[in-house]
C-alpha positions as CSV (number, residue, x, y, z in Angstrom):
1,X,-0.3,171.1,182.7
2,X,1.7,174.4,182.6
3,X,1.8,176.7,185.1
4,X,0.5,180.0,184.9
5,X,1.3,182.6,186.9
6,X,-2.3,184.7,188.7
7,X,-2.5,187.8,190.8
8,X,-5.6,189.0,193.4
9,X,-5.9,192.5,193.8
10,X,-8.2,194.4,195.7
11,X,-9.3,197.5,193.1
12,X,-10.6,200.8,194.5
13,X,-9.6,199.8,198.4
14,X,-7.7,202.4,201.0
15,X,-6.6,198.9,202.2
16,X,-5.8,195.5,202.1
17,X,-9.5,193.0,202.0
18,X,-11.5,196.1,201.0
19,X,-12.4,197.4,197.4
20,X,-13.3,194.8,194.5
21,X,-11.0,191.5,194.5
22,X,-9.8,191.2,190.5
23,X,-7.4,187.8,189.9
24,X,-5.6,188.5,187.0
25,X,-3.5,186.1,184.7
26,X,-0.6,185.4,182.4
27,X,1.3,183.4,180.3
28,X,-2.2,182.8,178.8
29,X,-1.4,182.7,175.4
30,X,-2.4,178.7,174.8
31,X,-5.8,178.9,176.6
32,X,-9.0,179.0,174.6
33,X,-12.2,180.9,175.1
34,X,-13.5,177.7,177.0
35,X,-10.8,177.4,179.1
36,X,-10.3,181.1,180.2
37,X,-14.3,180.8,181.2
38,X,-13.9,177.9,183.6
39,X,-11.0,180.0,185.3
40,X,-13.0,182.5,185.8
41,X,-15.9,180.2,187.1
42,X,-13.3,178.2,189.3
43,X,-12.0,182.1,190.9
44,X,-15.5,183.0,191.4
45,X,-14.5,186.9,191.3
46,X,-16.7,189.6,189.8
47,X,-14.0,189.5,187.2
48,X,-10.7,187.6,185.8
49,X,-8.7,189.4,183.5
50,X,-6.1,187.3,181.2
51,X,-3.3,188.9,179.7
52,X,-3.4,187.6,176.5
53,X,0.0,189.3,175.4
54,X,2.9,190.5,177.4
55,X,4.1,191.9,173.7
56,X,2.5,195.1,172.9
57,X,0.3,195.8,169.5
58,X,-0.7,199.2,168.5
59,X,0.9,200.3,171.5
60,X,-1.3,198.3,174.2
61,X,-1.4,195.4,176.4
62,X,-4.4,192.8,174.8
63,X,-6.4,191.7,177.8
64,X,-9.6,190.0,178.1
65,X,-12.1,190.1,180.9
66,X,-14.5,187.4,182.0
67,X,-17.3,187.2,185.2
68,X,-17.7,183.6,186.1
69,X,-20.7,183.4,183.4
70,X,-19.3,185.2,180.2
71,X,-17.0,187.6,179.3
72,X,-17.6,191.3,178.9
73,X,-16.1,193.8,176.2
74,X,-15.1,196.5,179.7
75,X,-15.1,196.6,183.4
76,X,-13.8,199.4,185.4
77,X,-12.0,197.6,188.5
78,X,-10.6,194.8,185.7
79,X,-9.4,197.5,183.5
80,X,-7.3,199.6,186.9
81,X,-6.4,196.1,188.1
82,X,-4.8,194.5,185.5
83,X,-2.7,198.0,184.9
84,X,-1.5,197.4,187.8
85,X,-0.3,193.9,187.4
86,X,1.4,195.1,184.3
87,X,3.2,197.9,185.8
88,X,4.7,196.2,189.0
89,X,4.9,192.9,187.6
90,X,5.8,193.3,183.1
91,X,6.7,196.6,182.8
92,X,8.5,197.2,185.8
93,X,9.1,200.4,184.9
94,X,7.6,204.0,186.6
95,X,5.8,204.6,183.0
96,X,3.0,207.4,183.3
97,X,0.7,205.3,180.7
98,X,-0.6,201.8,180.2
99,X,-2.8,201.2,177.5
100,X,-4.8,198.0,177.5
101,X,-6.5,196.7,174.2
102,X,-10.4,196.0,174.8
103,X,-13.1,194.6,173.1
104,X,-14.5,198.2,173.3
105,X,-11.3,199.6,172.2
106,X,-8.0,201.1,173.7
107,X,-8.3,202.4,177.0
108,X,-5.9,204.5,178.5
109,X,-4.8,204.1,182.4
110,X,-2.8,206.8,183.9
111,X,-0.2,206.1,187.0
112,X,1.0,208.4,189.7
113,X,3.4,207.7,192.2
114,X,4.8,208.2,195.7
115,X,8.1,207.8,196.7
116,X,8.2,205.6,194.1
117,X,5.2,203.5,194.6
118,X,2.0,203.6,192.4
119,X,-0.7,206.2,194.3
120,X,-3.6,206.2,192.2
121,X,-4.5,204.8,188.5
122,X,-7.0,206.4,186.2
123,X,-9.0,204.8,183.6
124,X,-10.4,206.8,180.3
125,X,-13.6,205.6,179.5
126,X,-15.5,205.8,176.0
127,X,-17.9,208.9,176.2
128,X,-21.2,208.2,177.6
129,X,-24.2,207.7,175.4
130,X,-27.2,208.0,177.1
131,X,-29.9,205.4,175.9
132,X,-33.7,204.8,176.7
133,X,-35.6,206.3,180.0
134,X,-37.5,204.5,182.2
135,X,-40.8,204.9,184.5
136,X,-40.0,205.0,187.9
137,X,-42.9,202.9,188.9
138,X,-41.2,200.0,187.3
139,X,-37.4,200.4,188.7
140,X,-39.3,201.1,192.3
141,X,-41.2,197.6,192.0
142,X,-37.5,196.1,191.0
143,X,-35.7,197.3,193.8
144,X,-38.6,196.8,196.5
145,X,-38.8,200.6,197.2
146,X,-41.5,203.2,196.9
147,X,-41.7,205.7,194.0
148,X,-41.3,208.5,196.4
149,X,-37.9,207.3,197.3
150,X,-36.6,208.6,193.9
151,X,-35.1,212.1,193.0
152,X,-38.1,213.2,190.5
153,X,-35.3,216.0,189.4
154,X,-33.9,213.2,187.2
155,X,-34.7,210.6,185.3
156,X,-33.6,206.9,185.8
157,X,-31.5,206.3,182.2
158,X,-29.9,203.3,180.9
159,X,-25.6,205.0,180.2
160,X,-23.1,203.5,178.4
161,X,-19.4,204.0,178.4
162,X,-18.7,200.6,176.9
163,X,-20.7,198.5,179.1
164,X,-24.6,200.2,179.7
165,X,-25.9,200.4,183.3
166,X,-29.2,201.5,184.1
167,X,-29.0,204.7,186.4
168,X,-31.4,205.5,189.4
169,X,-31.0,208.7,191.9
170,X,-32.0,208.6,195.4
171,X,-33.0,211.3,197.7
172,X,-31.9,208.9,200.8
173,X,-29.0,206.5,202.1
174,X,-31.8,204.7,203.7
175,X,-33.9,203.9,200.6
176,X,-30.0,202.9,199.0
177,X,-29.5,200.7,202.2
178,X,-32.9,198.9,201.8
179,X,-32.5,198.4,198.6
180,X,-33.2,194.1,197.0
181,X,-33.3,193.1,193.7
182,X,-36.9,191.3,192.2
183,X,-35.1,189.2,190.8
184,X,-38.0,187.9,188.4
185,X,-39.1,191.5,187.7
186,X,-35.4,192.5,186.9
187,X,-34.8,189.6,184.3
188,X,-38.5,190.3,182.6
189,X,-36.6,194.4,182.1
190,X,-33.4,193.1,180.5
191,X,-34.5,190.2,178.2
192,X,-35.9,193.2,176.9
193,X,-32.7,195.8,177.0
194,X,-29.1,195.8,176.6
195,X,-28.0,197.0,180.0
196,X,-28.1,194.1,182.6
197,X,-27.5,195.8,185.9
198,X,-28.5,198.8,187.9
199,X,-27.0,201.8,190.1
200,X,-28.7,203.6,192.4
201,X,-27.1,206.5,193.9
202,X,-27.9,209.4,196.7
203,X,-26.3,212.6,198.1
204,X,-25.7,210.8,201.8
205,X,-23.0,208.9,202.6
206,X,-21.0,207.3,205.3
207,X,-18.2,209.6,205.6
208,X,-18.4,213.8,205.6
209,X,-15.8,214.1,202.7
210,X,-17.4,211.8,200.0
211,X,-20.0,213.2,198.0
212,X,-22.5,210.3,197.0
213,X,-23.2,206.6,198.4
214,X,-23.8,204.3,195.6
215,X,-25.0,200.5,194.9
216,X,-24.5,198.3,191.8
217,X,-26.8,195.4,191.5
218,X,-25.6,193.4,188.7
219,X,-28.1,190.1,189.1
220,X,-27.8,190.0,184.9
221,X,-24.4,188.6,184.9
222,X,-24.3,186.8,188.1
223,X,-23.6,189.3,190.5
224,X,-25.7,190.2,193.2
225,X,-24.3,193.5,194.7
226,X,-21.0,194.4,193.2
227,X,-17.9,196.2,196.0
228,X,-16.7,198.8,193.7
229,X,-18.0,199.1,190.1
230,X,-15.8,201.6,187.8
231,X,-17.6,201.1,184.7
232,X,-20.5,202.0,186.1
233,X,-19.3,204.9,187.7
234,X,-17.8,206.4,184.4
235,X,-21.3,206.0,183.9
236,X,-22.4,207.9,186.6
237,X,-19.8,210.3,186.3
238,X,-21.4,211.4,182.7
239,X,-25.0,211.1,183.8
240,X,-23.9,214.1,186.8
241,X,-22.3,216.0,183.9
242,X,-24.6,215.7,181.5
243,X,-27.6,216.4,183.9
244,X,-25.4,219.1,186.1
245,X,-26.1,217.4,189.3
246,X,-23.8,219.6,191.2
247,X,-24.7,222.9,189.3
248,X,-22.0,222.2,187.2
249,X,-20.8,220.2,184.0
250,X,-17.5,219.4,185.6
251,X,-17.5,216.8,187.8
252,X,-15.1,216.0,190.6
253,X,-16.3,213.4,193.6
254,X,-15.5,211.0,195.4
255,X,-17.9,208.3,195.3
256,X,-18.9,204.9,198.2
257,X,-19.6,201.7,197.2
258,X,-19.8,198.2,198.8
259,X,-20.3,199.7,202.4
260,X,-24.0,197.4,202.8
261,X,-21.5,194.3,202.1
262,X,-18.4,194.8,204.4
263,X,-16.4,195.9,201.5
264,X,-15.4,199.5,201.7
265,X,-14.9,201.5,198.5
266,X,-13.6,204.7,197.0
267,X,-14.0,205.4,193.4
268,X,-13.0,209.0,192.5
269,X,-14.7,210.0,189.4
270,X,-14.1,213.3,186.7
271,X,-16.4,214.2,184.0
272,X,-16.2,217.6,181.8
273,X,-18.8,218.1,179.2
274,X,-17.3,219.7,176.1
275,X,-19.6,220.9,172.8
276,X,-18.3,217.6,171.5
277,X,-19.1,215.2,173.9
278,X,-18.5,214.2,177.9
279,X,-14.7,213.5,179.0
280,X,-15.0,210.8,181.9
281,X,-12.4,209.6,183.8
282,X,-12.6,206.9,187.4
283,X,-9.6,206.8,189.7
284,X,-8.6,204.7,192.8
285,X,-6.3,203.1,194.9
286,X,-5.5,199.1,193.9
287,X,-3.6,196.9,196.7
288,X,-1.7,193.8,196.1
289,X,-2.9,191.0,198.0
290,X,-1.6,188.1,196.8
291,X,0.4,185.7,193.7
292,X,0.4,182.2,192.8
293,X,0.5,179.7,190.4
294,X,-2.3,177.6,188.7
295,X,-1.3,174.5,188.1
């Protein structure tokens, strides 16, 4: 069989074995659907990204993105992962852009550097839209937590920037902490729906400089409680602008993740709301952790 060559990176991580872990591929170009699936099943990441081209069309990289079950048109950690890869590993070059072709569309990445070394990459997303409400009683019997434990200020909103999450405030990091998924409750919601997964977020956190704590329960597509989730973020991140969570329409925060399962996360999210619509943008950190061959 040929070889191909396959990256892990941790996405959104301060450091090595933190963040989200993304394996990323090339010299993909022969694999089918089918077989790009049972990679993905065989890694047994939250995603696998396959770089489909290493030749640019329309001025992007085509990638595609798969969790072990199926794949998805966007991820956030995928999306700043493979960037990376393509950067330090195709491009090799200290380009400010990298523009990766999506079922959803083109979405931008932007790099910075230090002393000569990517810092921190930020992702584009679509503009939210900002589907159907829901009664708290029902997300309260899902998660296993009283109605009470919500922020009445807001509502609990299914938002989409390619990939819809269902969005849930919290007054307390306790009520975040003790969150579990009803797993039979959750699956009766979504057959119904098209968002599959759920963040809940509150205004306590672990460390004194981030501004909200946040948990991504994405039973839907096979995932449990997800590390780092930047699609759902640039969901977030629009849902705080549009409801001017802060007092404000512009949004700039940094945001926890993946703290109740050993692995740490910072997400840094922007959101401006214009007349026309709400500019959201995630940023982190990604670390290189290893590269291989399959075989």
């Amino acid at each position: 069989m040929e070889k191909r060559l396959f990256y892990i990176v941790d996405v959104f991580a301060e450091e090595k074995y933190a963040g989200n872990q993304l394996a990323v591929f090339r010299g993909v170009e022969k694999l089918s659907t089918e077989q790009m699936q049972q990679i993905a099943k065989e890694m047994n990441y939250s995603e696998t990204t396959f770089i489909v081209s290493e030749t640019m069309q329309n001025g992007g990289y085509c990638v595609r993105i798969f969790t072990p079950h199926q794949e998805l048109p966007f991820a956030g950690h995928p999306t700043l992962g493979t960037a990376f890869i393509l950067q330090q590993e195709v491009i090799q070059n200290a380009v400010e852009t990298v523009m990766l072709n999506l079922q959803v569309g083109q979405i931008p990445v932007t790099l910075t550097y230090q002393q000569n070394a990517i810092d921190l990459l930020w992702m584009r997303q679509n503009s939210p839209q900002f589907g159907q409400q829901f009664d708290r009683g029902t997300i309260a019997l899902i998660l296993n937590l009283d109605v009470d434990e919500f922020d009445d200020r807001y509502p609990i909103q299914s938002v989409s920037t390619g990939l819809p999450f269902i969005i849930a405030p919290l007054k307390k990091q306790r009520s975040l902490q003790q969150s579990k998924i009803n797993k039979e409750r959750l699956f009766d919601l979504i057959q119904t729906i098209e968002a599959k997964a759920i963040l809940v977020f509150c205004p306590e956190t672990y460390h004194a400089e981030n501004q909200l704590c946040v948990r991504v329960f994405v039973d839907g597509l096979g995932i449990p409680d997800d590390p780092a989730t930047g699609s759902a973020n640039g969901c977030l991140a629009g849902y705080l602008a549009h409801y001017n969570y802060f007092g404000d329409a512009a949004v700039d925060v940094r945001v926890e993740q993946g703290y109740e399962m050993g692995r740490p996360s910072l997400l840094l999210l922007k959101a401006q709301k214009t007349d026309a619509d709400i500019e959201v943008s995630v940023g982190g950190h990604v670390v290189m952790v290893a590269r291989g061959e399959f075989v």
